[in-house]
N, C-alpha and C positions, 0 to 999 in steps of 0.2 A: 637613503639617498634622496635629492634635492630635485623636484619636479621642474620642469621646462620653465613651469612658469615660475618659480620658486627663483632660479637661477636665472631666467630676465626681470624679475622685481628687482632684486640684487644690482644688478647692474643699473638701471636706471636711478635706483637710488643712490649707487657711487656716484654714477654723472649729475646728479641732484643737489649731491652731496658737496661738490668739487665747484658748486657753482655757490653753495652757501644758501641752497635752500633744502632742509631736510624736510623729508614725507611728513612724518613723523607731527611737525608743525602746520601744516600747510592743509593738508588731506583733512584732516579732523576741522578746520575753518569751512572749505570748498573742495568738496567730493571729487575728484578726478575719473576717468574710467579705466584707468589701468588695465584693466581684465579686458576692455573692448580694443583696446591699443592694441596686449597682445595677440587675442584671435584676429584682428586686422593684419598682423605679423607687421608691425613696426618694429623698427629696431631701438632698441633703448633708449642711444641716444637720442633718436627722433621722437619718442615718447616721451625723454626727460623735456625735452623742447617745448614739446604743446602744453606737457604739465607746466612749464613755469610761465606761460605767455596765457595759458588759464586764471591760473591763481593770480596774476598781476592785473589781467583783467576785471577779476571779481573781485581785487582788494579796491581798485580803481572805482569801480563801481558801488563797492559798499562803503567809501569815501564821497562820494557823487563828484570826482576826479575822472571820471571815463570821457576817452574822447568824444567829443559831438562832431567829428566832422565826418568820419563815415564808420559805418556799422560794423562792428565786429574786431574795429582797432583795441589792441590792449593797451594801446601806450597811455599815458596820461592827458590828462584835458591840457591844451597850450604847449604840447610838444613842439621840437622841432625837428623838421625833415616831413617826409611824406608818412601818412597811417602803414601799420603794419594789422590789416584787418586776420582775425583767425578762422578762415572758413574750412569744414569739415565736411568729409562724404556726406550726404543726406541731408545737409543741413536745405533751408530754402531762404533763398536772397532774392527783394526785388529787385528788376533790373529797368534802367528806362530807358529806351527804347527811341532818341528823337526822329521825328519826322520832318524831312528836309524840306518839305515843298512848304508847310503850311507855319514849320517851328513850332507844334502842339506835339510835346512825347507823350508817347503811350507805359507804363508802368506794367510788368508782367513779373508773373513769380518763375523764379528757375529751381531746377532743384542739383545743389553740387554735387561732382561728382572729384572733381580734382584739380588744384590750385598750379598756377608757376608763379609762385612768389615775385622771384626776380624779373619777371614781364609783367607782373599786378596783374594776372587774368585769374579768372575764373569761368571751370568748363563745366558743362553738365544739360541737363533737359529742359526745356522750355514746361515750364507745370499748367498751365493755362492757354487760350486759344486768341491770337493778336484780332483785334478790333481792325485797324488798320493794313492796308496790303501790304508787304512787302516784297511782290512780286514771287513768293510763293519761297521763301529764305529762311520766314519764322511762321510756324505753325505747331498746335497742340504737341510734345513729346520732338521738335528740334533740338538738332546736338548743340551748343554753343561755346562760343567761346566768347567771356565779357569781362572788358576794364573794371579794374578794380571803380576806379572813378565814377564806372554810369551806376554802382549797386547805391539806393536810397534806401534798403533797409534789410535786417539780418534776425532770422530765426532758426533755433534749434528742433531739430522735430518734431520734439514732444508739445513744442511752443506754437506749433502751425499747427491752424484749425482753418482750414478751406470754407470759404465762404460760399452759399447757394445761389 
């Protein structure tokens, strides 16, 4: 008999399948993490999702076709409509931060915890300590919530290395 995860592979490969991009092709180019999808207990569908706006991203990318207008977009260089960036738990985005009295923003690293697409936010921890006051709003380990708009630049975990 057919393991949990035997039997959500399966499915996500149908809806992989259904959309005309098989594993099969795709996996063996640009790795996916399947195996972290499902102990995150995603559901298939949602898994077949991130897989395909992965792989679109990194074929984008290994075309030098990747959007440059903000971090993390899979769509192509010169799309239209607004970016569909693909930010993940743990990943780390900087975010910037403007300061209204003076118009000098401040840059600081967040670290994701969970997206609303449909509002362009992204929520999660403040990774670093503000320079500037904010009257006591953002400080080392604040929760936030930030426009997709204010983030200037996007890293995967293993890709952030904290500076001294």
């Amino acid at each position: 008999m057919a393991d949990g995860h035997e039997v959500w592979l399966d499915r996500v490969k149908d809806a992989l399948r259904s959309i005309n991009m098989p594993v099969e092709h795709w996996q063996g180019a640009w790795p996916f993490d399947f195996s972290g999808e499902h102990d995150a207990r995603t559901t298939p569908g949602d898994a077949a999702m991130k897989a395909n706006r992965f792989w679109w991203r990194e074929q984008n990318k290994s075309l030098k076709q990747d959007c440059q207008r903000t971090p993390g977009c899979w769509l192509s260089r010169d799309h239209q409509g607004k970016c569909q960036p693909v930010y993940e738990r743990g990943d780390y985005v900087k975010v910037e931060f403007p300061q209204e009295a003076t118009g000098i923003g401040e840059w600081l690293w967040m670290i994701v915890d969970h997206t609303d697409d449909k509002k362009r936010l992204v929520f999660g921890t403040l990774d670093n300590e503000p320079v500037n006051d904010y009257g006591g709003k953002a400080k080392l380990g604040s929760q936030m919530a930030v426009s997709y708009d204010n983030i200037r630049e996007h890293k995967k975990a293993p890709e952030f290395k904290p500076q001294n």
